[in-house]
C-alpha positions in Angstrom: -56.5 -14.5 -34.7 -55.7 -18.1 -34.8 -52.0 -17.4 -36.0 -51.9 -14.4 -33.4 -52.5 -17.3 -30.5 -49.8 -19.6 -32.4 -47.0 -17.2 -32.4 -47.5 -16.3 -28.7 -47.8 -20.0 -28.1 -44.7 -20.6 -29.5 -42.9 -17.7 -27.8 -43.9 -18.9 -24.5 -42.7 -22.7 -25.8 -39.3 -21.3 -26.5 -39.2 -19.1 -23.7 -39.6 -22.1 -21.5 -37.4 -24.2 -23.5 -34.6 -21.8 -22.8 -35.6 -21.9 -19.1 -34.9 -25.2 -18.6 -31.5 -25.4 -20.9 -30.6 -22.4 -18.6 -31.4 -24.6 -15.5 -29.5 -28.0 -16.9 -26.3 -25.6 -17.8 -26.4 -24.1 -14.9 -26.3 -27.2 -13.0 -23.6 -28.5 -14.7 -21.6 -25.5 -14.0 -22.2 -25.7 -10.3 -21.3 -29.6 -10.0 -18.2 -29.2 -12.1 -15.0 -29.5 -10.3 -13.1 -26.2 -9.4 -10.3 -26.4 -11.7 -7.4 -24.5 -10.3 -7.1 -21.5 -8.3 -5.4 -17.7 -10.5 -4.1 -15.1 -8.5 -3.1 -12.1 -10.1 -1.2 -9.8 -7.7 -0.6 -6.0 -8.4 2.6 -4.4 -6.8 5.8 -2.7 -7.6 8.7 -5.5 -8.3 8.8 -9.6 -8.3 9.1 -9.3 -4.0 6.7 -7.5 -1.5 4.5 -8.2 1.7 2.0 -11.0 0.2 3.8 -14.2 0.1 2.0 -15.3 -3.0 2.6 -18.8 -2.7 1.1 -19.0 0.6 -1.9 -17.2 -0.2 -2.6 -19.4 -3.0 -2.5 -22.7 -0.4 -4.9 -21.0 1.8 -7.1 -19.9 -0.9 -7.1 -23.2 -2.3 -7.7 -25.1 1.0 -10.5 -22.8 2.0 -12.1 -23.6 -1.4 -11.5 -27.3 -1.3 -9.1 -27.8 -4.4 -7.6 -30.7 -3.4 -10.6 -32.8 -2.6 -12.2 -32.2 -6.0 -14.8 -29.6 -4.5 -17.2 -28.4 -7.4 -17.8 -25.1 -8.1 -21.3 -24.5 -6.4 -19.5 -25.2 -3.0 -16.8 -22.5 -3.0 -17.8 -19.3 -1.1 -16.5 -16.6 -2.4 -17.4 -14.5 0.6 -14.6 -16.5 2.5 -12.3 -16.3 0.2 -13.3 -12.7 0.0 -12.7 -12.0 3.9 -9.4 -14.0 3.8 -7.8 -11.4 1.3 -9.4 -8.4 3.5 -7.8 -9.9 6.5 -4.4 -9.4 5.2 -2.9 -6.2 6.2 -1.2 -5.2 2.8 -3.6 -5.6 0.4 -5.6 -2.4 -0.6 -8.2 -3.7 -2.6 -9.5 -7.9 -4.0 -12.0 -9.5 -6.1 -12.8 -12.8 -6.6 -14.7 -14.4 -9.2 -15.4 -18.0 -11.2 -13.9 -17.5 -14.8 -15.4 -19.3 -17.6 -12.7 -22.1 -17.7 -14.6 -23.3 -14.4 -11.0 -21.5 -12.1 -11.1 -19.3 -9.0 -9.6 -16.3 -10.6 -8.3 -13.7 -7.9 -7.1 -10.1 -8.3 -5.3 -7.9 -5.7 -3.6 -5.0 -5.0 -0.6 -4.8 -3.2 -0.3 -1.6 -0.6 2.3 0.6 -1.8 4.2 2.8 1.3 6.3 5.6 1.3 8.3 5.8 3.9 8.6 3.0 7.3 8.4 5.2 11.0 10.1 3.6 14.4 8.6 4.9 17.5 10.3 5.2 20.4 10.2 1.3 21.8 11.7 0.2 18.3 8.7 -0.7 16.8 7.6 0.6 13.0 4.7 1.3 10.9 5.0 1.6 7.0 2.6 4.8 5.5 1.5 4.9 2.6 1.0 8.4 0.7 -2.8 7.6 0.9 -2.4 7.7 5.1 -2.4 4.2 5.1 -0.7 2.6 8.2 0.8 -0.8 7.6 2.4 -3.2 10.5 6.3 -4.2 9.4 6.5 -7.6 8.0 9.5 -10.4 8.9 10.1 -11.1 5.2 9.8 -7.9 3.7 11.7 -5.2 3.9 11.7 -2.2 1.0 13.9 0.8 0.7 12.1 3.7 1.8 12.6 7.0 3.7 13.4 6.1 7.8 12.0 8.8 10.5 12.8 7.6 14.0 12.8 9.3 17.5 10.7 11.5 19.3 7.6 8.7 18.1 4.5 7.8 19.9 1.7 5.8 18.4 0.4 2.0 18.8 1.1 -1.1 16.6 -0.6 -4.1 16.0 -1.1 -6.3 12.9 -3.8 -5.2 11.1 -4.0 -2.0 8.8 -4.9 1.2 9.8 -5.8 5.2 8.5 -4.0 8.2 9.6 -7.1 9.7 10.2 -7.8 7.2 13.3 -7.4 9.1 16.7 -4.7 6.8 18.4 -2.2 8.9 15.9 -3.6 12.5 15.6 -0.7 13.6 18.0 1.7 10.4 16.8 3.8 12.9 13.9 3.3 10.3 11.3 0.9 13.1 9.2 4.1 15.5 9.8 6.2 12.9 8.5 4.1 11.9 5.9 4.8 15.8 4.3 7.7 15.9 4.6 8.3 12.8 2.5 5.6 13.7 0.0 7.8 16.8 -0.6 11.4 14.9 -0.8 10.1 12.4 -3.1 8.0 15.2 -5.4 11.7 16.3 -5.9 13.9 14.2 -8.1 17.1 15.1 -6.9 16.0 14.9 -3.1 15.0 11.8 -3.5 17.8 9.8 -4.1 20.2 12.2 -1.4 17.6 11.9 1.6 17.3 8.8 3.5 16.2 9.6 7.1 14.1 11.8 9.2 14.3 12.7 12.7 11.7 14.0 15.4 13.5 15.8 18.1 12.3 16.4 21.8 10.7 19.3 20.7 8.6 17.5 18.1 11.0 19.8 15.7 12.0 17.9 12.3 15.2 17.2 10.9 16.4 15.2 8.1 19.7 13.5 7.3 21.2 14.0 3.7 23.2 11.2 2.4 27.0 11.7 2.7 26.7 15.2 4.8 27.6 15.3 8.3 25.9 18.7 9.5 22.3 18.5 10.9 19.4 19.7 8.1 16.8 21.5 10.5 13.5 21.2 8.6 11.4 22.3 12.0 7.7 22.3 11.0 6.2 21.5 7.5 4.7 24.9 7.4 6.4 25.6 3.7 7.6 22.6 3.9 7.9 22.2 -0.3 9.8 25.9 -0.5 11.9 24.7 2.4 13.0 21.6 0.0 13.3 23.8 -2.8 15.8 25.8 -1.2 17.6 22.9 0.1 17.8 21.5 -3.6 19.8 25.1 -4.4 21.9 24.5 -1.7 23.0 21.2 -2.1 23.2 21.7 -6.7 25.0 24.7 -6.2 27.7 23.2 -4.0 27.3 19.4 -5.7 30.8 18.0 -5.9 32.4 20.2 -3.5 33.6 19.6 0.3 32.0 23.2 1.0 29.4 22.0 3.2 31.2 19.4 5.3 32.3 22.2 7.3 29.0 22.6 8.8 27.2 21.6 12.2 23.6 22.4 11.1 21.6 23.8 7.8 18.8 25.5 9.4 15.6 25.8 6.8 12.9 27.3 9.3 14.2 30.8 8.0 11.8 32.3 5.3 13.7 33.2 1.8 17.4 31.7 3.3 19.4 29.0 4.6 21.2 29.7 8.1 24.2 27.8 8.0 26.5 27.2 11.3 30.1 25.9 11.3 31.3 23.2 13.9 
């Protein structure tokens, strides 16, 4: 009985023990000075919307880096909303690494293909729906729709599935570029789309004068697969530049009109 009482006695000593080394450490680790500030950045190539280097200042002056601020003071939940706030990154975290630094991971939006509506202004889209506002000191090679184009800009992010664009075109658009890109030899010989008065589609194949009617995007992938036929069969050739429009909106065929 007497060594029964002893070895709890002794648990609850070292259990207490550890309590307070816990405590101590922990207390150490909260006055320490914040170290340095890591941002890891995830996005296709060395350039894109986040200017890293700026982010990094603002990180660090929100979390008090230059004035020595220790670790307990930084608030993560700032730092947390000031990468939410920025328009092009998809997703953050933020977190105190072991070697008492700020370490930061984001993901960079990735869009598809940049729409101008009709007063000039443009959106990028990503193929999630994603609606990005343009950015002064970015500017990727995408797909370019432009005309008939209604729909609002401002300078935060936005989803497709928001109201202010049900009737914009930018889901029309959206298929149509999912289906050039899906296609590897579309993709590098399409470069623009365009919304008619009509609210009709056509697109703009790279070194071909005549007009490629797409119309709707009902079909739209067998209307690019026959467009791919087209344009293999007569690769190389100056057989098409004798043509005012390709008309695709024509089930099983391709109705082809001379100037």
């Amino acid at each position: 009985m007497v060594k029964k009482i002893l070895s709890i006695l002794a648990w609850v000593i070292t259990g207490a023990a550890l309590i307070v080394l816990f405590v101590y450490a922990h207390k150490g680790f909260t006055n320490a000075p914040l170290q340095g500030v890591v941002f890891n950045l995830e996005r296709q190539g060395d350039k894109g919307f986040v200017e890293k280097d700026t982010m990094i200042a603002n990180i660090e002056d929100l979390c008090g880096i230059r004035n020595h601020a220790s670790i307990g003071s930084v608030d993560l939940m700032k730092i947390q909303k000031l990468l939410s706030n920025s328009p092009w990154i998809e997703s953050s975290s933020a977190f105190i690494g072991l070697n008492d630094t700020l370490m930061i991971s984001a993901k960079e939006y990735i869009p598809i293909v940049r729409i101008f509506n009709k007063k000039g202004q443009s959106v990028y889209v990503t193929r999630d729906g994603a609606i990005l506002p343009s950015n002064k000191t970015y500017t990727p090679r995408l797909i370019i729709a432009s005309g008939n184009f209604e729909f609002p800009t401002s300078d935060s992010s936005a989803q497709l599935s928001d109201t202010s664009y049900a009737e914009s075109g930018i889901s029309e658009t959206l298929a149509i570029t999912k289906a050039v890109l899906a296609d590897d030899f579309l993709r590098g010989s399409i470069g623009q789309i365009y919304r008619n008065e009509r609210k009709q589609y056509e697109i703009m194949v790279n070194s071909l004068p005549a007009r490629v009617i797409v119309g709707d995007t009902v079909n739209i992938k067998q209307k690019m697969s026959r467009l791919h036929t087209l344009l293999e069969k007569h690769s190389g050739t100056d057989e098409l530049l004798g043509y005012k429009t390709l008309d695709l909106r024509y089930n099983n065929q391709i109705v082809c009109t001379k100037k």
